[in-house]
C-alpha positions as CSV (number, residue, x, y, z in Angstrom):
1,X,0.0,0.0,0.0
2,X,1.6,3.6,-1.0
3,X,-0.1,6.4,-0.1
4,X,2.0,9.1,0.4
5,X,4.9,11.3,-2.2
6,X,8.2,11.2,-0.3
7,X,8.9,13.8,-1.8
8,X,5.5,16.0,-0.8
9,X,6.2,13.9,3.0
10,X,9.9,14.6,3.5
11,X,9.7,18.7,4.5
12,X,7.2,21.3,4.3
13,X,9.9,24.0,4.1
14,X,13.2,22.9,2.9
15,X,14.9,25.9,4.8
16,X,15.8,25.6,7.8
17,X,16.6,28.9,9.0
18,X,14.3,32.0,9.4
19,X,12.4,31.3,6.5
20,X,11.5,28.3,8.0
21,X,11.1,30.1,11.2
22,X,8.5,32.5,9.2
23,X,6.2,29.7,8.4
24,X,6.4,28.1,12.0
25,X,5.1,31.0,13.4
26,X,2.2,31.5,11.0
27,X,1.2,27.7,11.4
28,X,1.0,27.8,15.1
29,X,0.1,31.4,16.0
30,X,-1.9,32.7,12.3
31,X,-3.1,34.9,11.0
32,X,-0.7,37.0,11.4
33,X,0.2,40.5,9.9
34,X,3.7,40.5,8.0
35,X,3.9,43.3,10.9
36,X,3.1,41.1,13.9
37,X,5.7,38.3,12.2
38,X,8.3,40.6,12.5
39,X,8.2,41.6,15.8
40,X,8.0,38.0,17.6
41,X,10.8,37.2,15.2
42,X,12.7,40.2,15.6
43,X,13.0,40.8,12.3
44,X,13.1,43.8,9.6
45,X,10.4,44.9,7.9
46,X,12.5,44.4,4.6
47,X,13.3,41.1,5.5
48,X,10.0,40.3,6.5
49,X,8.3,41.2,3.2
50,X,11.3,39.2,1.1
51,X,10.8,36.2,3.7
52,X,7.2,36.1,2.9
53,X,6.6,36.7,-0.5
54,X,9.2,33.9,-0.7
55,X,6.9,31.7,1.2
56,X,3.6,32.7,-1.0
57,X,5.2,32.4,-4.5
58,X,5.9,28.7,-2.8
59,X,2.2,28.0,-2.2
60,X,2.8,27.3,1.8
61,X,1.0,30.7,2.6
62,X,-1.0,32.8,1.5
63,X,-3.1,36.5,2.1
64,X,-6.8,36.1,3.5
65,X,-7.6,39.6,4.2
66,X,-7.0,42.6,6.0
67,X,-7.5,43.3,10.0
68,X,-8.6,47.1,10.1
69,X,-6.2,49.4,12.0
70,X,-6.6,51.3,14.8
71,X,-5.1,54.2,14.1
72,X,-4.3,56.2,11.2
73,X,-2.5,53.8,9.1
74,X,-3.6,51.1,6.8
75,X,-5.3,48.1,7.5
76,X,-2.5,45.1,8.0
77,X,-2.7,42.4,5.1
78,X,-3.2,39.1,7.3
79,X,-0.7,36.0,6.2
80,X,-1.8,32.5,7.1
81,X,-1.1,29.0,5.9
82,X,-2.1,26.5,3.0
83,X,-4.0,24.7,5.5
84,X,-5.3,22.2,3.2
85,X,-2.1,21.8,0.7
86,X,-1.6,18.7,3.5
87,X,-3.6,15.7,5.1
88,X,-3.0,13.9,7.6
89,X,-4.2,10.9,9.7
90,X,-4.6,10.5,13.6
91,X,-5.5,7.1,15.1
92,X,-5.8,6.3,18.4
93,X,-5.8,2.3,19.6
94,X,-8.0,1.4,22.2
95,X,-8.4,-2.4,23.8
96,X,-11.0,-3.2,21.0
97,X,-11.0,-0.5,18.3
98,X,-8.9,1.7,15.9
99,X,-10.6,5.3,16.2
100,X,-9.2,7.8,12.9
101,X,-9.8,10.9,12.1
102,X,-8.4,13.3,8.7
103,X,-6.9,16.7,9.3
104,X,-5.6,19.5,7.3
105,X,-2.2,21.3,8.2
106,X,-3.5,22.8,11.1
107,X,-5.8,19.8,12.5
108,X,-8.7,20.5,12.0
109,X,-10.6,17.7,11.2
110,X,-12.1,16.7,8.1
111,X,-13.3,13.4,8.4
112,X,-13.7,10.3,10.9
113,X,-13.6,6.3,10.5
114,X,-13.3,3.5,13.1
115,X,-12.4,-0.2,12.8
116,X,-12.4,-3.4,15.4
117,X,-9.4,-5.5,16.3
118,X,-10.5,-8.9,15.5
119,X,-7.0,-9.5,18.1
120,X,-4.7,-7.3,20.2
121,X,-1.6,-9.0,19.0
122,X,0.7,-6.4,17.0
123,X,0.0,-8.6,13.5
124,X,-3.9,-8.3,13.6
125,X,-3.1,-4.4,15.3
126,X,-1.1,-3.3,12.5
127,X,-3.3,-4.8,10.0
128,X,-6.4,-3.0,11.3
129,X,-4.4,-0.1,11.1
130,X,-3.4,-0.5,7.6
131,X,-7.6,-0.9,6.4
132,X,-8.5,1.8,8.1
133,X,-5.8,4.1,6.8
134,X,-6.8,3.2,3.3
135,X,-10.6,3.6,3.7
136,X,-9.8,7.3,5.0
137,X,-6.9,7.7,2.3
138,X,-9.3,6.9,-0.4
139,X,-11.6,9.6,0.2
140,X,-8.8,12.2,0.7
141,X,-6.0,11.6,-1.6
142,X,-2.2,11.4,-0.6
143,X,-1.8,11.7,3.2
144,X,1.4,13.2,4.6
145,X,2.0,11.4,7.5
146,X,0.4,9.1,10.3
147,X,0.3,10.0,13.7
148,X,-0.2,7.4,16.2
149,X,-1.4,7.2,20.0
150,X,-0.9,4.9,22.4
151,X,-1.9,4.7,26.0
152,X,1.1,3.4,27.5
153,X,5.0,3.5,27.9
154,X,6.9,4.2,24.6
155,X,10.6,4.5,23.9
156,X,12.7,6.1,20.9
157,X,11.3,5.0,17.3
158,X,7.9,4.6,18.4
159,X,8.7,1.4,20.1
160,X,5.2,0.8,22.4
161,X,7.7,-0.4,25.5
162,X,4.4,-1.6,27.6
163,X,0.6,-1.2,26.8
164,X,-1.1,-3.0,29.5
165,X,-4.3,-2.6,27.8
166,X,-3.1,-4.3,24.5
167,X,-0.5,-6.3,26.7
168,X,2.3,-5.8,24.8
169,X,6.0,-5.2,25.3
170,X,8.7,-4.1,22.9
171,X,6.4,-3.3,19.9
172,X,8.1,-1.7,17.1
173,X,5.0,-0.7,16.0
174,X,6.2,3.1,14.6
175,X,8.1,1.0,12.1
176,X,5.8,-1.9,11.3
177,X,3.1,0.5,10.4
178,X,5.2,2.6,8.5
179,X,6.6,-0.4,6.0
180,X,3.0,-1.8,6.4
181,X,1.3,1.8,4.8
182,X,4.5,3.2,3.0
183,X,3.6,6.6,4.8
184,X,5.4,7.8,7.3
185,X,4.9,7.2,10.6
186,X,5.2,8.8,14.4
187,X,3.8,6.9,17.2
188,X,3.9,8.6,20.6
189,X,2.3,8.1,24.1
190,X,-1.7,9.1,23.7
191,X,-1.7,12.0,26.1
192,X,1.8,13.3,25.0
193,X,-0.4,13.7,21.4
194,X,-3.1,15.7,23.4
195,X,-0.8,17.8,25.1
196,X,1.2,18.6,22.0
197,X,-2.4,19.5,20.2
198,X,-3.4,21.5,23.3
199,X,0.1,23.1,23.0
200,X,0.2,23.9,19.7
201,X,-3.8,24.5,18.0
202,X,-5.8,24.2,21.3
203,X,-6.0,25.8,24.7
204,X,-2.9,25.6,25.5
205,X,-1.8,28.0,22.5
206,X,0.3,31.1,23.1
207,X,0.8,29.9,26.6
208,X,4.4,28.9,28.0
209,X,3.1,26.8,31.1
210,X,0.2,25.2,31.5
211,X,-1.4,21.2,32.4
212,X,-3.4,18.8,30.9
213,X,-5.7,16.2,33.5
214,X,-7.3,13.6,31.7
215,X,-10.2,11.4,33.3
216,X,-11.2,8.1,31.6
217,X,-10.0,4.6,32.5
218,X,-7.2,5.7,34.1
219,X,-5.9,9.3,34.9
220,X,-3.4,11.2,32.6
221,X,-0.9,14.1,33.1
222,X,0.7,16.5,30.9
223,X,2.7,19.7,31.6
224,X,4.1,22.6,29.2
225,X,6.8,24.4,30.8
226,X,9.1,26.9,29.5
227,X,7.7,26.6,26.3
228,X,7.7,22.8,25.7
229,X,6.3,19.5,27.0
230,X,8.4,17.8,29.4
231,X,8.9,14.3,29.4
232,X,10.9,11.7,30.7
233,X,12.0,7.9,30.2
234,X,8.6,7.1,32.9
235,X,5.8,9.1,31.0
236,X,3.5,7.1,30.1
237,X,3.0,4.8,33.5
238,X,0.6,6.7,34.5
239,X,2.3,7.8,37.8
240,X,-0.8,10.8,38.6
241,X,-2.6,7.8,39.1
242,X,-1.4,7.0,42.6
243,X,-1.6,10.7,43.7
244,X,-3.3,10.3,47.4
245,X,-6.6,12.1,47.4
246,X,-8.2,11.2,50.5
247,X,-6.7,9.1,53.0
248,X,-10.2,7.0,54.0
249,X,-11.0,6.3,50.2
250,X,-11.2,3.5,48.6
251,X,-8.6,1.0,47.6
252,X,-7.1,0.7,44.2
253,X,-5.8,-2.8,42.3
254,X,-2.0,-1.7,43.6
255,X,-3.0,-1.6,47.8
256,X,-3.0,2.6,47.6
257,X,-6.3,4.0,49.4
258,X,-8.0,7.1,48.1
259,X,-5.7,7.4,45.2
260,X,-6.8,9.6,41.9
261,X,-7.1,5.6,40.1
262,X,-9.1,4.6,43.0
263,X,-11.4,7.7,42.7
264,X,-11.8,9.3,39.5
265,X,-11.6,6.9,37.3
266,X,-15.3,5.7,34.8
267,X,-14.8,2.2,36.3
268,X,-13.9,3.6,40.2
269,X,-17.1,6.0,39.4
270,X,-19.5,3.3,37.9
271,X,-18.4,0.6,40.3
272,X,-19.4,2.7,43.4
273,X,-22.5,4.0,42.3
274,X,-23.5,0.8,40.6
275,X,-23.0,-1.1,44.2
276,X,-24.3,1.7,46.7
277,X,-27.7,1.2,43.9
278,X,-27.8,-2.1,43.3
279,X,-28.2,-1.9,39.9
280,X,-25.8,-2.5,36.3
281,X,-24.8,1.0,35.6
282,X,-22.5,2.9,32.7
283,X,-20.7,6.0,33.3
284,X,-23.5,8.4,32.1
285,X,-26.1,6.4,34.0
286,X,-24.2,6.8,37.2
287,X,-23.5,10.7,37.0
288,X,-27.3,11.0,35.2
289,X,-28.4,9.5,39.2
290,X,-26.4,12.2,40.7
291,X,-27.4,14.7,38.7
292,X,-31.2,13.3,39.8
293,X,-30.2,14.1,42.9
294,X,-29.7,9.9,43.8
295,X,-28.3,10.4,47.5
296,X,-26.2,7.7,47.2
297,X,-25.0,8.4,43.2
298,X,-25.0,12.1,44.5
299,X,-22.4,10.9,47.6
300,X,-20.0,9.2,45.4
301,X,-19.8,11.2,41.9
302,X,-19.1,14.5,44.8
303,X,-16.4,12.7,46.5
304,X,-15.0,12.3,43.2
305,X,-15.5,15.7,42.4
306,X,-13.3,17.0,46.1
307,X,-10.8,14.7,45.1
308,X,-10.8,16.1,41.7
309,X,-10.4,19.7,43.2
310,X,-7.8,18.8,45.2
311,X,-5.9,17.3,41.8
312,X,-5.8,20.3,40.6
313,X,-5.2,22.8,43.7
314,X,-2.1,20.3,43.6
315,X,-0.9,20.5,40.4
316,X,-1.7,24.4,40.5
317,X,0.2,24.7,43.6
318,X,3.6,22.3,42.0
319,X,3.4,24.0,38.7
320,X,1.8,27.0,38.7
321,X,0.4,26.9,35.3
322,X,-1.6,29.8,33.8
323,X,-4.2,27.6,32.8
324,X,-5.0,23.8,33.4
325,X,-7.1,21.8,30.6
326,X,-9.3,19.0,31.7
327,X,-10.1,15.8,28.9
328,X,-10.6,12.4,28.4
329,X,-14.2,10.4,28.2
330,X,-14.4,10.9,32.0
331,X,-14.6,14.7,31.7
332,X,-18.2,15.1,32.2
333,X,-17.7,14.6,36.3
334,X,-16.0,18.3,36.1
335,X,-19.4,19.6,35.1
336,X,-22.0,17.5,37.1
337,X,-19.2,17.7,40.4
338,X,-18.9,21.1,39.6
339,X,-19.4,22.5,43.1
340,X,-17.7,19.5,44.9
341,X,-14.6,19.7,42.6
342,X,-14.6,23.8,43.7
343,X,-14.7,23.0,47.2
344,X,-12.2,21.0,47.4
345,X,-9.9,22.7,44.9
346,X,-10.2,25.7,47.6
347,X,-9.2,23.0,50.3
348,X,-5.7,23.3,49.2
349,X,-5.2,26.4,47.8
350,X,-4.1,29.4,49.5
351,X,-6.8,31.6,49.6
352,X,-4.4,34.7,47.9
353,X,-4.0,32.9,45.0
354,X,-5.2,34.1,41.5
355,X,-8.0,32.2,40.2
356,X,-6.9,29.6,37.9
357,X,-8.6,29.1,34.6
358,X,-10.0,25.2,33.9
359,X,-11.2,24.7,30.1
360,X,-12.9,21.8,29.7
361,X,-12.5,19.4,26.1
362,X,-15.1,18.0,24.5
363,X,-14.1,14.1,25.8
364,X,-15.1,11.9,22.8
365,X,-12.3,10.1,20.7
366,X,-11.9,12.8,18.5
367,X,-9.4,14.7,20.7
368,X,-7.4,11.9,21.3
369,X,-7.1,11.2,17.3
370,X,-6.7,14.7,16.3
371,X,-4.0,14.7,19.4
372,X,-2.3,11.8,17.1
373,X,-2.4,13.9,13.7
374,X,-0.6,16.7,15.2
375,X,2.2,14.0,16.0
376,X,2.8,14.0,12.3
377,X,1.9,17.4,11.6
378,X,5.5,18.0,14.6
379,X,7.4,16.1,12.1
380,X,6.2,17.2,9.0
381,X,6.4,20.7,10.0
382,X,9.6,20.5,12.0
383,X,11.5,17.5,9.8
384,X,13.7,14.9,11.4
385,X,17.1,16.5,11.4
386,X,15.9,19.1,13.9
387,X,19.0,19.7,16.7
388,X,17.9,19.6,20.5
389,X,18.1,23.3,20.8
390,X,15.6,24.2,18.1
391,X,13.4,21.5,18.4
392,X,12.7,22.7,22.4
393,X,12.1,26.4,21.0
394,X,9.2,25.2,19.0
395,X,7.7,22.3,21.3
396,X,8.7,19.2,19.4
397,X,8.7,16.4,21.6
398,X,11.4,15.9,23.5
399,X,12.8,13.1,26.2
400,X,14.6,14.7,28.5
């Protein structure tokens, strides 16, 4: 199966000084006036204009407008990206699914697809991969790149180190999909791909710290800093997960009582509720009892909701982030625990402290897929050869 050029897949700006620099800036912070470019690049106004007109006659951007002035002067011609001169592909794996979505340059997303695993071993994986790459590359032409998530621990080359869910070990799945599509290929820890998205097209944008907290079948963490994600050789166990919420809570599977697994996970969530009732319950069914006002649902889904609020008074009071981003399928218990969550984020906050802004993501699949695209649109837009020093100033991930 080929669906990509190498040519079209091997840079997006062969350059790699400041008129690759240029583009950078008007992919991740764009529109942008030739003005604006030149003043977070601190660069001439001549140089500016030669820079960009070199990067229009290319076809990689191009003028949409004019933003009106406020003074005197003319209005500013606005510069943004060929957004659609690329596609790409995000998947995320689950246990018993591939979930995909199609993006353009700047992820946003075009189109969506899903496929089963008939098996979890890598053979049957890869090939469920490979069909569901096709059926989305046939309705969109040549794809870039492919960006893959995986929740679990993985190394250099997009080796999936350990996936308890899929329970694998030493995967080279980065390179078996690859030769298995002909297209390149980045696979990456799941909610490293969310916080890069965040970082780079979501809330996150603009901002040089901030956190990500995802709720679902387990509990992630990501943190921006300085600019760029930071990451080490553990990301990806899922380490949060054992962060001590209350000390009279339930236990989780490794002994630890009133940990975040124990508490906010669906299962920890569904499991109480579901016992304290009496009845089979989902997720949704058990925070739709709370919401009812359920005593019993309404006692468990607010204990979640202090622990949550103590989460993040904790990783506002480590990190001091200007912002902290909540996701994952389990986000809903932000909203119906709203009051809980506040009370106990106050618990553990000093009371002088500023306010810290929460924005809450949509929690379907389609943030974790369009988290995987941006993977690939990193090394697309970036290229391999990058040197340690430039690919920190512009976020690319990094182990450290």
């Amino acid at each position: 199966m080929k669906l990509t050029d190498p040519v079209l897949s091997s840079s997006w700006v062969p350059d790699r000084g400041t008129l690759h620099a240029v583009a950078l800036e008007v992919l991740r912070h764009g529109p942008l006036s030739r003005s604006d470019i030149a003043r977070r690049l601190n660069l001439s106004s001549g140089s500016l204009t030669r820079l960009a007109t070199e990067l229009v006659e290319a076809g990689l951007l191009r003028e949409i407008g004019e933003r009106a002035s406020t003074g005197a002067g003319r209005p500013s011609r606005l510069l943004d990206v060929v957004a659609d001169s690329r596609t790409f592909i995000g998947l995320k794996l689950t246990a018993d699914e591939v979930l995909g979505v199609v993006t353009d340059l700047r992820a946003d997303v075009v189109d969506t697809a899903r496929v089963g695993l008939p098996a979890r071993d890598p053979s049957s994986v890869v090939e469920a991969i490979a069909r569901l790459v096709e059926q989305l590359a046939g309705a969109h032409g040549t794809i870039t790149a492919i960006g893959v998530g995986v929740g679990g621990l993985v190394g250099d080359g997009g080796v999936v180190v350990s996936s308890p869910f899929l329970e694998w070990q030493d995967v080279p799945l980065q390179a078996r999909v690859e030769e298995r599509t002909g297209t390149r290929t980045i696979v990456d820890n799941d909610l490293v791909a969310l916080t890069e998205c965040e970082h780079w097209f979501g809330a996150g944008r603009g901002l040089d710290r901030f956190a990500v907290i995802t709720l679902g079948a387990g509990v992630g963490y990501g943190l921006v800093a300085n600019g760029g994600i930071v990451l080490d050789g553990d990301y990806g166990i899922g380490l949060v997960g054992h962060w001590p919420l209350d000390p009279l809570g339930p236990l989780c599977p490794a002994g630890h009582r009133g940990c975040a697994r124990s508490m906010l996970t669906q299962e920890a969530i569904t499991t109480a509720v579901s016992t304290a009732l009496g009845v089979e319950l989902d997720y949704d069914g058990a925070l739709d009892a709370a919401e009812r006002g359920d005593p019993a649902a309404r006692r468990v889904v607010d204990d979640a909701g202090r622990g949550l609020g103590r989460l993040l008074a904790a990783v506002a009071n480590l990190t001091l982030p200007q912002a902290i981003i909540l996701g994952g399928e389990g986000v809903r218990l932000a909203t119906v625990a709203r009051d809980a969550t506040a009370v106990g984020m106050r618990a553990d906050r000093d009371p002088r402290t500023r306010e810290i802004p929460i924005a809450l993501m949509p929690g379907d699949s389609t943030d974790w897929c369009r988290g995987a695209a941006v993977l690939a649109i990193q090394a697309f837009a970036l290229g391999r050869e990058l040197d340690t020093t430039e690919a920190q100033e512009h976020g690319q991930l990094t182990r450290r």
